[in-house]
C-alpha positions as CSV (number, residue, x, y, z in Angstrom):
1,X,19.2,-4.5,2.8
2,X,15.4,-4.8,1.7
3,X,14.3,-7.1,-1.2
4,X,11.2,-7.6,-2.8
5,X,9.8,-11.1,-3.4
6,X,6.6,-10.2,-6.1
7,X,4.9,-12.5,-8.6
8,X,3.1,-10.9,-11.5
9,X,-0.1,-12.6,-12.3
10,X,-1.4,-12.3,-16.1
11,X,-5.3,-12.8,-15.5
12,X,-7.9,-12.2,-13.1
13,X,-7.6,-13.6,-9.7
14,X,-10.1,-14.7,-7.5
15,X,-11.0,-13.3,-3.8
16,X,-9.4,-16.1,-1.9
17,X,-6.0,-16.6,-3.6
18,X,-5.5,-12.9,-2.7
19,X,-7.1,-13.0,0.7
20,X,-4.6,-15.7,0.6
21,X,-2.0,-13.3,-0.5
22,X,-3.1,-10.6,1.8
23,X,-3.0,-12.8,4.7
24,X,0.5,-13.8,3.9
25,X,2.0,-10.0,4.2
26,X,1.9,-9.7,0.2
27,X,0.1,-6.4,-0.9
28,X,-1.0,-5.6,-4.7
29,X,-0.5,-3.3,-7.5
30,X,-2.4,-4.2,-10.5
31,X,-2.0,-7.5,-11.8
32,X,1.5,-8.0,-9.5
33,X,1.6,-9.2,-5.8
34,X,4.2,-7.9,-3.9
35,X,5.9,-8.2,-0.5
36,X,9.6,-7.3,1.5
37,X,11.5,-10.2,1.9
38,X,14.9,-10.2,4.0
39,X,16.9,-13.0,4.9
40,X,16.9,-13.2,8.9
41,X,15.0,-10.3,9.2
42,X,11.1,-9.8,10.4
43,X,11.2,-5.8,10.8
44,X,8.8,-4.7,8.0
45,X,5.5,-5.2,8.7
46,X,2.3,-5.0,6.1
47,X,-0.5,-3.2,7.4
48,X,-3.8,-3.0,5.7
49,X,-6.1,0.1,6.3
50,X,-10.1,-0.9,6.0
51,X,-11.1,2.5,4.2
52,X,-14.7,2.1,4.7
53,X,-13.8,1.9,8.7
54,X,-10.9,4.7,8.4
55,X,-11.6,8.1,10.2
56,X,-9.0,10.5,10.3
57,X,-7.8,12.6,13.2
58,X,-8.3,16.4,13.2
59,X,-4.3,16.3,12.7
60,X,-4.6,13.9,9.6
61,X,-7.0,16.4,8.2
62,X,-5.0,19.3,8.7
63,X,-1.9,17.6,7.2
64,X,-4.1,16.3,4.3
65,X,-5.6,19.7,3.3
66,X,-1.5,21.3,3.5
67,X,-0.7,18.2,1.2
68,X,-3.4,18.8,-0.9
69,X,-2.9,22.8,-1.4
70,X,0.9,21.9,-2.3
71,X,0.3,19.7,-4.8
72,X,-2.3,22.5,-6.3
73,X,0.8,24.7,-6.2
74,X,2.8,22.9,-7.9
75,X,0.6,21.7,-10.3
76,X,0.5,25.6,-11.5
77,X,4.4,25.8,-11.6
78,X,4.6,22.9,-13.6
């Protein structure tokens, strides 16, 4: 069973506690720092995506542009 171990920070924090963070498997939303955590177990993996570096493949594209014009539908059913 997956757990989450997170830690909510209430200020700013600087580059290299997160790169510390980051570096640890912990990801972030906002001000909270988050990560899976299971006893025993090492299957989930944290991947980080460099955007500025990130090309998609023709397929992502296609699938993106199908995502895109579903949410546009249902946006108008809404």
């Amino acid at each position: 069973m997956s757990q989450i171990q997170y830690f909510p920070f209430p200020e700013e924090i600087s580059k290299e506690v997160l790169q510390f963070f980051f570096d640890s498997g912990f990801r972030r939303n906002g001000n909270i720092l988050y990560r899976t955590s299971c006893c025993g177990c090492k299957d989930c993996l944290s991947y980080r995506i460099p955007l500025d570096q990130f090309v998609p493949s023709r397929n992502r594209k296609k699938l993106l542009k199908k995502i895109l014009i579903l949410k546009f539908v249902l946006n108008l059913r809404i």
